[in-house]
C-alpha positions as CSV (number, residue, x, y, z in Angstrom):
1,X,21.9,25.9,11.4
2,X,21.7,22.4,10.6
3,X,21.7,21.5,14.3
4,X,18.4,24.3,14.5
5,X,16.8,22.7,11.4
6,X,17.2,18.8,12.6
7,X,15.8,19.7,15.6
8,X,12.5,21.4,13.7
9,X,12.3,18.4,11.7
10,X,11.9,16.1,14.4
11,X,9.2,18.5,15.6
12,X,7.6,18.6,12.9
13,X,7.7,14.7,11.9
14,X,6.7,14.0,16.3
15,X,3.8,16.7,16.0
16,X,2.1,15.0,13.0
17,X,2.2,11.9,14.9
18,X,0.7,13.0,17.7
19,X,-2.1,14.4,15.1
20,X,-2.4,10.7,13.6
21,X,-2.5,9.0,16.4
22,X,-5.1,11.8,17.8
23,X,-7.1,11.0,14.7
24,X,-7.4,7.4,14.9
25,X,-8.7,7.5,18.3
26,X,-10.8,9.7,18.4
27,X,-13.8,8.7,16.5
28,X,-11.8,8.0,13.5
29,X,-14.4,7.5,10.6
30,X,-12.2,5.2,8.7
31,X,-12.5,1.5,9.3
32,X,-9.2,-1.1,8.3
33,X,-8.6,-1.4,4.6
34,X,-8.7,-4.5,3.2
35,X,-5.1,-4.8,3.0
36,X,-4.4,-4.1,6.4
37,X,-7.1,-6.6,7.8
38,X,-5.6,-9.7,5.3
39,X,-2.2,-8.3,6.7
40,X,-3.5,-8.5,9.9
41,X,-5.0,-12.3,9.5
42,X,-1.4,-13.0,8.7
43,X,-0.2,-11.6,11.4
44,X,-2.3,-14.1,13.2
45,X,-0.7,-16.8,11.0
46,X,3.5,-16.1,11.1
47,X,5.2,-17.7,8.4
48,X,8.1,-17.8,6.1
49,X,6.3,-15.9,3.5
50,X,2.8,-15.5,1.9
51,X,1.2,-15.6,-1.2
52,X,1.4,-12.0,-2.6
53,X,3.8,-10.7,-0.3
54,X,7.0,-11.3,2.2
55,X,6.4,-11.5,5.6
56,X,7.5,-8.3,6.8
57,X,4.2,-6.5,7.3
58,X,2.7,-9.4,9.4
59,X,5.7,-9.6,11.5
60,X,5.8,-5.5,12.0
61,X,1.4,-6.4,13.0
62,X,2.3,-9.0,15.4
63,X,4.6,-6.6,17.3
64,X,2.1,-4.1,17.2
65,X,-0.3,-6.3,18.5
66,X,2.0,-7.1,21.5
67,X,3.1,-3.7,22.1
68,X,-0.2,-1.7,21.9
69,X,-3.0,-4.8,21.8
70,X,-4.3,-4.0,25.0
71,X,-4.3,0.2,24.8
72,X,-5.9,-0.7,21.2
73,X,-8.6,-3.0,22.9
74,X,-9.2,-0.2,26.3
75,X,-9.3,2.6,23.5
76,X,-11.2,1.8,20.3
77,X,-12.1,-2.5,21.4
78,X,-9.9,-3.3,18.6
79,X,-6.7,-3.8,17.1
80,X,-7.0,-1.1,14.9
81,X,-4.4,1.3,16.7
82,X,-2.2,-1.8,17.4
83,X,-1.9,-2.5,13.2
84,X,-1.8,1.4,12.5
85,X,0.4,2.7,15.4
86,X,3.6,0.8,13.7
87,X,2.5,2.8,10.4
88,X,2.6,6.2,12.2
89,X,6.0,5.5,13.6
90,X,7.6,4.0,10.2
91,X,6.3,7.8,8.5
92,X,8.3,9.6,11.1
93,X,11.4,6.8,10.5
94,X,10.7,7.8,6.5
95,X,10.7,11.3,7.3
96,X,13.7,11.6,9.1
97,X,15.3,9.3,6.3
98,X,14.4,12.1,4.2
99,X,15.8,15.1,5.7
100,X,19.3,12.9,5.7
101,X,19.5,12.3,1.9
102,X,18.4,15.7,1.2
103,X,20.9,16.7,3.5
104,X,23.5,15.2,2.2
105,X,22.9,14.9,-1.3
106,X,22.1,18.9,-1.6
107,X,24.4,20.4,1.5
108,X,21.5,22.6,2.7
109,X,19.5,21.3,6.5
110,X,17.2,24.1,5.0
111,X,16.4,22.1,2.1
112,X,16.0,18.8,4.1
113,X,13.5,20.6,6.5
114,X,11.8,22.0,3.6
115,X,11.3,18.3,2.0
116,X,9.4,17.2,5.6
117,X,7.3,19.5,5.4
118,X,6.3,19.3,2.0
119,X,5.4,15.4,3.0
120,X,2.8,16.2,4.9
121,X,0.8,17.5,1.4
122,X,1.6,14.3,-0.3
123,X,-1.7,12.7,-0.1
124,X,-0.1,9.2,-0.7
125,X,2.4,10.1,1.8
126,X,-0.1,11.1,4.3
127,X,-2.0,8.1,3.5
128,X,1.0,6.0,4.5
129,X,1.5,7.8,7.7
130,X,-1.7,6.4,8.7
131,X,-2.7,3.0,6.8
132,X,0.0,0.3,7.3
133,X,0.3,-1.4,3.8
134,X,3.9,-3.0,2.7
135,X,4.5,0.3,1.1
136,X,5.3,1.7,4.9
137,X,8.0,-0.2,5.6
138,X,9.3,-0.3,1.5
139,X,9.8,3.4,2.1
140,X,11.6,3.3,5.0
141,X,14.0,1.0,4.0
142,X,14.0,2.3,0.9
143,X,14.8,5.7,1.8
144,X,17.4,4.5,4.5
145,X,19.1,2.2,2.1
146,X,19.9,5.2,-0.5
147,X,21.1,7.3,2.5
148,X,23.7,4.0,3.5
149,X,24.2,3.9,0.0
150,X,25.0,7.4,-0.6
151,X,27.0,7.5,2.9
152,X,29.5,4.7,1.3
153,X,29.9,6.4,-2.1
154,X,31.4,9.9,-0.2
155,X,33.3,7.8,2.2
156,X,34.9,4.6,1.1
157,X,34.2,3.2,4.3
158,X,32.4,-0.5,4.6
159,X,30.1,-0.4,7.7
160,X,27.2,2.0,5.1
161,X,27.5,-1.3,3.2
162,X,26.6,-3.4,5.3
163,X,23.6,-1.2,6.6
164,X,22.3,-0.6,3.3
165,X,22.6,-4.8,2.8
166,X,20.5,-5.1,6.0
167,X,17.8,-2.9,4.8
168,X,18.1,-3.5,1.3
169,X,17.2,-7.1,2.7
170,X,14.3,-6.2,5.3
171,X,12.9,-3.9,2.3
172,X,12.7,-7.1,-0.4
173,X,10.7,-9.3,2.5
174,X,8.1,-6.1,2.4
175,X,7.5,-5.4,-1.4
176,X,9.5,-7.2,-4.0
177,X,10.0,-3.6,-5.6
178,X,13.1,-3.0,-3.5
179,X,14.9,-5.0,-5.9
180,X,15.4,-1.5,-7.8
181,X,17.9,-0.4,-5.3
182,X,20.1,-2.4,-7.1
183,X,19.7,-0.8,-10.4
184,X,19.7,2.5,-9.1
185,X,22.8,2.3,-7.1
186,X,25.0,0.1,-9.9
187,X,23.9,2.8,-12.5
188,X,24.7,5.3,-10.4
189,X,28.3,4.2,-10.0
190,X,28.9,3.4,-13.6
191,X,27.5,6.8,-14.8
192,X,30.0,8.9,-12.3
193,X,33.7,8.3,-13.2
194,X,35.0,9.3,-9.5
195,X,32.4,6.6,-8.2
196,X,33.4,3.7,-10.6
197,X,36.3,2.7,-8.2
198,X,33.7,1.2,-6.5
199,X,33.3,-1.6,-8.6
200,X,35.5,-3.7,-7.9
201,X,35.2,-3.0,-4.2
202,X,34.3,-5.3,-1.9
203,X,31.3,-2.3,0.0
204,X,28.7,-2.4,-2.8
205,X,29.0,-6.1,-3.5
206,X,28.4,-7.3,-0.1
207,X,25.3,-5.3,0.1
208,X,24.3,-7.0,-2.8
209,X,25.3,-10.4,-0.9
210,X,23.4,-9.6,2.4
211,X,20.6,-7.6,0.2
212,X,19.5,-10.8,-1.4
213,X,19.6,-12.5,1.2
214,X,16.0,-11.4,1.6
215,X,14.7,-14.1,-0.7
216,X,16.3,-17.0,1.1
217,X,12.5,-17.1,3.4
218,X,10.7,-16.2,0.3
219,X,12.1,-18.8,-1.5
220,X,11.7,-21.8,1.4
221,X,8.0,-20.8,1.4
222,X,7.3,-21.0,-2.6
223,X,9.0,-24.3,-2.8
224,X,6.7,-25.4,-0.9
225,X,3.8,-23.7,-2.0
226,X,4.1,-24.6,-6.0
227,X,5.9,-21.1,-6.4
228,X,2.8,-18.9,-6.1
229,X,3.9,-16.1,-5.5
230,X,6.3,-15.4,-8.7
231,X,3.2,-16.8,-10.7
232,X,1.0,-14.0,-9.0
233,X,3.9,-11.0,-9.5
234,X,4.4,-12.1,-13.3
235,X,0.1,-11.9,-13.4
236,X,0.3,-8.5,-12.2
237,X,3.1,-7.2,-14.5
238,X,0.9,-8.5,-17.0
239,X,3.6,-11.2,-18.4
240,X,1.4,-14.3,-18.2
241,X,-2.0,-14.8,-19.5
242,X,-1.3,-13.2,-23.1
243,X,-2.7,-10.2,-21.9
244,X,-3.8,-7.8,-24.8
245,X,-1.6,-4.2,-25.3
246,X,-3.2,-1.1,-23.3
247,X,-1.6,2.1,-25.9
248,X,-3.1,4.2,-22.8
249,X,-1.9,2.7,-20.0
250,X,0.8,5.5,-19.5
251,X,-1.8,8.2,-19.3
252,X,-4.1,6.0,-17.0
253,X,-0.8,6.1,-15.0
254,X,-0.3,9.6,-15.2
255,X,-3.3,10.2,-13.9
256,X,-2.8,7.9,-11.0
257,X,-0.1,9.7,-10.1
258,X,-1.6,12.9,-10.5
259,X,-4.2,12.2,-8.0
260,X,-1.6,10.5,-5.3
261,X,1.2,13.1,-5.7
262,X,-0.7,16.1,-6.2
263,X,-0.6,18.0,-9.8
264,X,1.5,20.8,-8.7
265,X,4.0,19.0,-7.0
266,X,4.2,16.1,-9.5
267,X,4.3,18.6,-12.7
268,X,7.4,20.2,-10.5
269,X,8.9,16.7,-10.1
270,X,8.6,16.1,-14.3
271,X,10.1,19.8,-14.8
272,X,12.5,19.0,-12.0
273,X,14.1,15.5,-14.0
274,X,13.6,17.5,-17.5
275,X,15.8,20.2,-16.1
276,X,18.0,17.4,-14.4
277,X,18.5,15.8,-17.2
278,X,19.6,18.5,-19.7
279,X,22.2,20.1,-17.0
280,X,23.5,17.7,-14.8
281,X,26.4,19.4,-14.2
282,X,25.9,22.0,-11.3
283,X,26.8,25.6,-11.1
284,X,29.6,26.8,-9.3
285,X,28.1,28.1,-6.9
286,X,26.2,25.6,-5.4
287,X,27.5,23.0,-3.2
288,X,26.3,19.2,-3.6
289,X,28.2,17.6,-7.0
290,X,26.7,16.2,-10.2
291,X,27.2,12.8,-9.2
292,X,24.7,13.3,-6.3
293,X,22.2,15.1,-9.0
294,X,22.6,11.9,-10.9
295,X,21.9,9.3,-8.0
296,X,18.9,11.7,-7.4
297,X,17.7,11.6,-11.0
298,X,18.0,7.8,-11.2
299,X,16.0,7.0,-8.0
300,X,13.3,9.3,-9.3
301,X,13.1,8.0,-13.3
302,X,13.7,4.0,-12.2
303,X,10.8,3.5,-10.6
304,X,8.6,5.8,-13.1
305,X,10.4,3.7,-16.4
306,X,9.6,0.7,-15.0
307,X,6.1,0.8,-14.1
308,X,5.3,2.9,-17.5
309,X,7.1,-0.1,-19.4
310,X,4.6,-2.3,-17.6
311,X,1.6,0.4,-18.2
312,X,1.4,-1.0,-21.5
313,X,0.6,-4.4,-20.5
314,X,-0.9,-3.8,-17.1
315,X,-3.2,-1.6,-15.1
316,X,-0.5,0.1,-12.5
317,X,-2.0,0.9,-9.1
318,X,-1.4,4.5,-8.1
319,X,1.1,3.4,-5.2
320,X,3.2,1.5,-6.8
321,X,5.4,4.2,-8.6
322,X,6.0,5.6,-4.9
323,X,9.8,5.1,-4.5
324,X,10.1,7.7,-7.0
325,X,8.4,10.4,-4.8
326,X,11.2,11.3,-2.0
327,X,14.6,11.5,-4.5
328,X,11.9,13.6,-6.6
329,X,11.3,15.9,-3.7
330,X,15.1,16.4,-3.7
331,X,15.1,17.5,-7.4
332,X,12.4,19.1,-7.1
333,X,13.8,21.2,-4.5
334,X,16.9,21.3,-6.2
335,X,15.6,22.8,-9.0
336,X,13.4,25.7,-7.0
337,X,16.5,26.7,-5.3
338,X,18.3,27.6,-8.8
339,X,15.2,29.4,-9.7
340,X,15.3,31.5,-6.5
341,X,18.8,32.1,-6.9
342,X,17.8,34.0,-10.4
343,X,16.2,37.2,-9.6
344,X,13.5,37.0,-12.1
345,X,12.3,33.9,-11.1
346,X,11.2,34.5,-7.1
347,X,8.0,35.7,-7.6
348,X,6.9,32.6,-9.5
349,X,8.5,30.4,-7.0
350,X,6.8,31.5,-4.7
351,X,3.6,31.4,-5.8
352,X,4.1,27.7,-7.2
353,X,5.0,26.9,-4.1
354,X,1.9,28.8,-2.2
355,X,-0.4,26.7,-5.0
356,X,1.2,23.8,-4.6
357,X,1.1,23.5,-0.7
358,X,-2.4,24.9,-0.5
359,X,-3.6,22.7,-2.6
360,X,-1.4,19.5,-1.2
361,X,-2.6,20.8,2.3
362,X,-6.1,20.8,1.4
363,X,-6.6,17.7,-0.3
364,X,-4.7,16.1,2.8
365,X,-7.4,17.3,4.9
366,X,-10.0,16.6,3.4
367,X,-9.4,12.9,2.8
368,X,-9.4,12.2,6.3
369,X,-12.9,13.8,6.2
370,X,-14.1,13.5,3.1
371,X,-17.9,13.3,3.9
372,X,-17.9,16.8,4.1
373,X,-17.7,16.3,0.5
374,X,-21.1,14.2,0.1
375,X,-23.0,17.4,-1.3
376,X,-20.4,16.7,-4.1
377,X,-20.1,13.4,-4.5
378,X,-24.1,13.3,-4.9
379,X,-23.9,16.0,-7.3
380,X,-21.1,13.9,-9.7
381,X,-23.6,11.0,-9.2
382,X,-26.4,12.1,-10.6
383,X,-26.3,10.5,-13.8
384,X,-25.8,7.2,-12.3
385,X,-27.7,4.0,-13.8
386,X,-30.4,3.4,-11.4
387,X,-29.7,-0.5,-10.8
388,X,-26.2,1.5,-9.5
389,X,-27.6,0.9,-6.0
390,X,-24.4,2.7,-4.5
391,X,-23.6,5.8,-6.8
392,X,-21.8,8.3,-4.7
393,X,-19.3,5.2,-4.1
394,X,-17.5,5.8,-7.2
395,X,-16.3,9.0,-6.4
396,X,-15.3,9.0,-2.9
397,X,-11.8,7.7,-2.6
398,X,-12.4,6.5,1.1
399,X,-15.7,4.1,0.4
400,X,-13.9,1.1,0.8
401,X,-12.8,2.1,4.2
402,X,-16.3,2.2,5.9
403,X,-19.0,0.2,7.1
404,X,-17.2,-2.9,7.9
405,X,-17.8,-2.6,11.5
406,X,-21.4,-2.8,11.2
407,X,-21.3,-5.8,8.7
408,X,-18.9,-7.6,11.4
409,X,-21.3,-6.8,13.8
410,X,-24.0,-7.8,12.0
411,X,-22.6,-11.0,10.7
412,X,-21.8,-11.7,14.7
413,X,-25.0,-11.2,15.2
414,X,-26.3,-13.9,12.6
415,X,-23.7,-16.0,14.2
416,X,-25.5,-16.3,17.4
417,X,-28.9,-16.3,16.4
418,X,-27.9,-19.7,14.5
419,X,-26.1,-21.1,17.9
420,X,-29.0,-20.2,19.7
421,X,-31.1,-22.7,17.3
422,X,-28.5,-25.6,17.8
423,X,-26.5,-24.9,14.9
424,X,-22.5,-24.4,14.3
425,X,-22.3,-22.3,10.9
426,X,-18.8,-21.5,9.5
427,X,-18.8,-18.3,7.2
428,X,-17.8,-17.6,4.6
429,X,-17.9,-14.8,1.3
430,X,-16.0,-14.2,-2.1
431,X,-13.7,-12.2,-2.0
432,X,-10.5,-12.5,0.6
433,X,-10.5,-8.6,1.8
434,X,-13.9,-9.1,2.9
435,X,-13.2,-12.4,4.4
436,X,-10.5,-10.1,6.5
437,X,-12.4,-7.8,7.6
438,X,-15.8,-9.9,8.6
439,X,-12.7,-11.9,11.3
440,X,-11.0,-8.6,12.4
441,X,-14.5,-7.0,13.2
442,X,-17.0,-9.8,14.2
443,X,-16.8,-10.3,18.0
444,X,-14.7,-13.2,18.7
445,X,-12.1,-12.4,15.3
446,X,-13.9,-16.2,14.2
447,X,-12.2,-18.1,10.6
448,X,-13.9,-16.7,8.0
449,X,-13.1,-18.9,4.2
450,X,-13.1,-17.6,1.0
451,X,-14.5,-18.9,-2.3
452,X,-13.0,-16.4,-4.3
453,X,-10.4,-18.4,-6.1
454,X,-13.2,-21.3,-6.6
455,X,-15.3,-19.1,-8.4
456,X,-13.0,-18.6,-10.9
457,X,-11.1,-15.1,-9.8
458,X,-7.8,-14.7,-8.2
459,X,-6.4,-16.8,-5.9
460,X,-5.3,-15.3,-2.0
461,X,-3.7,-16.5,1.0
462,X,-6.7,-18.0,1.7
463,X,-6.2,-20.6,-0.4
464,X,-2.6,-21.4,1.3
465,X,-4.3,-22.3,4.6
466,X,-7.0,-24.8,5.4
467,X,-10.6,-24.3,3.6
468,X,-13.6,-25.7,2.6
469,X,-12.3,-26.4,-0.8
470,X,-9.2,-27.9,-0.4
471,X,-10.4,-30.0,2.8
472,X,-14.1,-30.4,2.1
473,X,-14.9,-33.1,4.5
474,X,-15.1,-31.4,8.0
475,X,-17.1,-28.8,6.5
476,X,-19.4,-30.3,4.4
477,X,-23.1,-31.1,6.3
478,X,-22.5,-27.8,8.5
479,X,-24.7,-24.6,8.2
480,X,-22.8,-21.8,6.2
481,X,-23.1,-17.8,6.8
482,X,-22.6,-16.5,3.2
483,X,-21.7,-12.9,2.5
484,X,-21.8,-11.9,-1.1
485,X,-23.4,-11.8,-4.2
486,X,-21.9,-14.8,-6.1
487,X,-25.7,-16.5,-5.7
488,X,-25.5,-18.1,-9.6
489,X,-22.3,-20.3,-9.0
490,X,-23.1,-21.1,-5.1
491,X,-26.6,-21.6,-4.9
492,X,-27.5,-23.2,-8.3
493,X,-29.1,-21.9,-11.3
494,X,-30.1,-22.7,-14.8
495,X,-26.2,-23.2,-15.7
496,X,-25.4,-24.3,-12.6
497,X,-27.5,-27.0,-11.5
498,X,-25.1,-28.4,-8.7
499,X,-25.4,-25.8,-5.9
500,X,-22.5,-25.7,-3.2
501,X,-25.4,-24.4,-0.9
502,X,-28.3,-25.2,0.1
503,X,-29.6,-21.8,0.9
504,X,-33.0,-19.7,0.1
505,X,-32.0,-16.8,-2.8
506,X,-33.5,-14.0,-0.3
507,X,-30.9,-12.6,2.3
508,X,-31.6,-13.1,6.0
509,X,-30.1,-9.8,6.6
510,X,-29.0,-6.7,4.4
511,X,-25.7,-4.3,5.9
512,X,-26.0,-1.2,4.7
513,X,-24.0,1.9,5.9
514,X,-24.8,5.6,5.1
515,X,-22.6,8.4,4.9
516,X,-24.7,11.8,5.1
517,X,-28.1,9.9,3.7
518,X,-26.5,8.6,0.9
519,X,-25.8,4.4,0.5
520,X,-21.9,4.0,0.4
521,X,-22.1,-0.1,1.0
522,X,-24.2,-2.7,1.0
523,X,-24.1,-6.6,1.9
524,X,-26.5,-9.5,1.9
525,X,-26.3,-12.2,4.6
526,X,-27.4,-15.4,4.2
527,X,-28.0,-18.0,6.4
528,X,-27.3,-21.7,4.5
529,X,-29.0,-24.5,5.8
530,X,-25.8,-27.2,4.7
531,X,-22.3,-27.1,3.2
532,X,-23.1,-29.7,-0.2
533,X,-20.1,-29.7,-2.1
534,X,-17.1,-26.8,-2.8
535,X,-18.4,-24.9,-5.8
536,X,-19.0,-26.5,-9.3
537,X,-17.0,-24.0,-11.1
538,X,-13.8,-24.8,-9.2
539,X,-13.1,-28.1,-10.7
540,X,-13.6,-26.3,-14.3
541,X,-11.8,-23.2,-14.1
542,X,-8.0,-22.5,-14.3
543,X,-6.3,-21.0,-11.7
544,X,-5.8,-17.5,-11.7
545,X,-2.9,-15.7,-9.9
């Protein structure tokens, strides 16, 4: 049986691959996200470490880029299946990480087949079969680590240790939120009485050892780079600045979550913990232990008590909470198996589950298609302010995914008509995702630079590297191709009688990209005569992280 269900698993997990990579070339309506083409632009630039991030992701990009550059280039005539092919086969490393610690933790291969499937109607975990963004390779170590983890609990033996240190490791120089392993595990073993032998054991504190081991890169590159990255993490926990209190930020979370998990399944997870944590000890009659139900329980709750802690104080992005999702599948699952086993209870199981996965299933689809919703998105937009030039924006989740193909294009295009006057523009826009994906889709991938962090706003990678702020002389004197609409602070105004550019206020060219008639984006393009100066405002405004 477990043999049979492995087997389907991998089937399953190899099959919606194929379907992923099937999407993405053919005709794939979604352009790079503006993560993926600033990981990508690292990628481009290997290093110790960035500013918001390790350097795991770039290094997984570059390998992509070696391994499927040229197919991506013959296919699409881009890198887009070169960065997203490493994303498609991380989901089915995740996946199969899954089946194991279901496996193991709840004795049933049925079980662990049952929490595959029920990935695919995840919308954040489809999303992340598909988009590579650090939380890709966080799950996979992630779920790899707990199954090490787990692996050296049951056994006593050392070499799951000294897995779980090397992806406990791999995992920090992704997302700095793999640093809850720790917590998780160490709880773990002080809550269960037969696992606190293990403390002073040599297993769980060498993965510790070789886990934060990690950091050593991190740490050489923010020592040299005035420690930006810690300042940026402790300005998006919300613990610098003197932010103000948000008493709603846990229900703005909730309903993050609701939308990324799926209601059904999520209220299930919540009804699955409630239930874990009033009876953690397990009938007789079923076969994983009450120590397992309690590493469960704490994977599932630590990432959801952290980031509620920091609701308060911080807007939390919908992903963030996703370790929590796969040991919640578990319980979840746990939890509809005792209902089955009571009689009563089948019917209502079943239909829960029927709901659930419909509406999972659906909402999966639909996202990769979701201009088949424009009747619907135009409809919700109808009380839009009219100076809203972009209404039906707001509600479809995959805006910020399109377009940017024809603004590279069309900033290329700009390009050349200047060379073909005599002139050698650089470019250059506000805001560092942009800046990404102008270089990853204007022919020739040229440097684009970013004022964004002159202008008063958060500071990027950008800034780390060599730009016309930072080393103004080689630029200054040159043409500039602007893309943005920071026009007050760059071109001069009233309050701002110094312009960095000397450029007409009309736009040489406006982008604009339709989806079913309506305006999803639009761009202006302007063509700067001269580079004057960097930006007034970035002499008088503090640094933000």
């Amino acid at each position: 049986m477990a043999t049979r269900d492995f087997a389907l698993a991998i089937i399953l997990l190899l099959g919606g691959a194929l379907l992923h990579v099937w999407y993405l070339i053919a005709d794939c309506p979604l352009d790079l996200s503006g993560d993926e083409a600033h990981y990508w632009e690292w990628s481009r630039h290997l290093d110790w470490s960035y500013y918001s991030k390790g350097p795991l992701v770039a290094y997984i990009i570059a390998a992509g880029r070696v391994l499927f550059g040229g197919l991506s280039q013959q296919l699409l005539g881009n890198e887009v299946l070169a960065i997203r092919g490493p994303a498609v086969l991380l989901s089915v490393g995740t996946g199969l990480g899954l089946f194991v610690l279901v496996n193991q933790t709840l004795r049933s291969s049925r079980l662990a087949l049952a929490a595959v499937a029920i990935t695919f109607t995840i919308p954040i975990l489809a999303v992340g079969a598909i988009l590579l963004t650090i939380d890709a390779p966080l799950s996979f170590c992630h779920i790899w680590a707990l199954v090490a983890c787990h692996r050296g609990l049951h056994t006593g033996r050392l070499w799951p240790w000294l897995i779980a240190g090397v992806l406990i490791a791999l995992g920090i120089l992704a997302k700095y939120t793999m640093v809850l392993i720790f917590p998780i595990v160490g709880l773990a073993i002080l809550c269960e009485p037969q696992w606190r032998k293990y403390v002073p054991r040599l297993g769980p504190w060498l993965a510790l050892a070789i886990g934060t081991l990690g950091f050593v890169p991190i740490l050489i590159w923010n020592a040299q780079h005035n420690w930006v990255s810690f300042r940026h993490v402790a300005g998006q926990a919300g613990v610098s600045g003197g932010r103000a209190i948000f008493p709603l930020g846990p229900l703005e979370m909730l309903g993050g979550q609701l939308a990324v998990v799926g209601p059904l399944w999520l209220l299930m997870m919540f009804g699955a913990v409630w239930n874990a944590i009033r009876a953690l000890q397990p009938q007789p009659s079923e076969h994983h232990t009450a120590a397992d139900t309690r590493l469960l329980l704490i994977a599932t709750l630590a990432p959801w008590c952290l980031f509620v802690a920091f609701s308060f104080i911080t807007k939390i992005q919908p992903n963030w909470p996703v370790l929590a999702v796969f040991p919640g599948i578990a319980l979840m699952l746990l939890a509809l198996r005792r209902d089955w086993n009571a009689i009563n209870q089948r019917r209502r199981v079943t239909l829960l589950l029927i709901a659930a996965t419909a509406l999972g299933g659906t909402t999966v689809i639909v996202m990769h298609r979701t201009e088949y919703l424009m009747p619907v998105f135009r409809w919700l937009a109808r009380n839009e302010p009219p100076w809203n030039l972009t209404p039906c924006a707001r509600y479809d989740p995959t805006s910020r995914l399109r377009g940017w193909r024809e603004l590279g294009q069309a900033v290329g295009e700009v390009r050349d008509e200047m060379h073909a006057t005599g002139r050698n523009p650089f470019i250059a826009t506000d805001d560092y995702q942009v800046a990404s994906q102008i270089t990853f889709y204007c022919p020739g991938n040229p440097p684009v630079y970013c004022f964004q962090a002159s202008l008063g706003d958060r500071q990027s990678q950008y800034d780390m590297w060599k730009n016309p702020i930072r080393d103004a002389d080689p630029f200054i004197g040159r043409p500039v191709i602007y893309v943005g609409s920071r026009k007050p602070e760059l071109f001069g105004g009233p309050q701002h009688t110094e312009p960095a550019l000397e450029c007409s206020a009309e736009p040489v060219r406006q982008v604009e990209h339709r989806v079913r008639g309506e305006l999803i984006q639009l761009w202006p393009i302007y063509a700067c005569d001269e580079y004057l100066r960097p930006p007034a405002s970035s002499t008088s405004r503090p640094h933000r992280y």
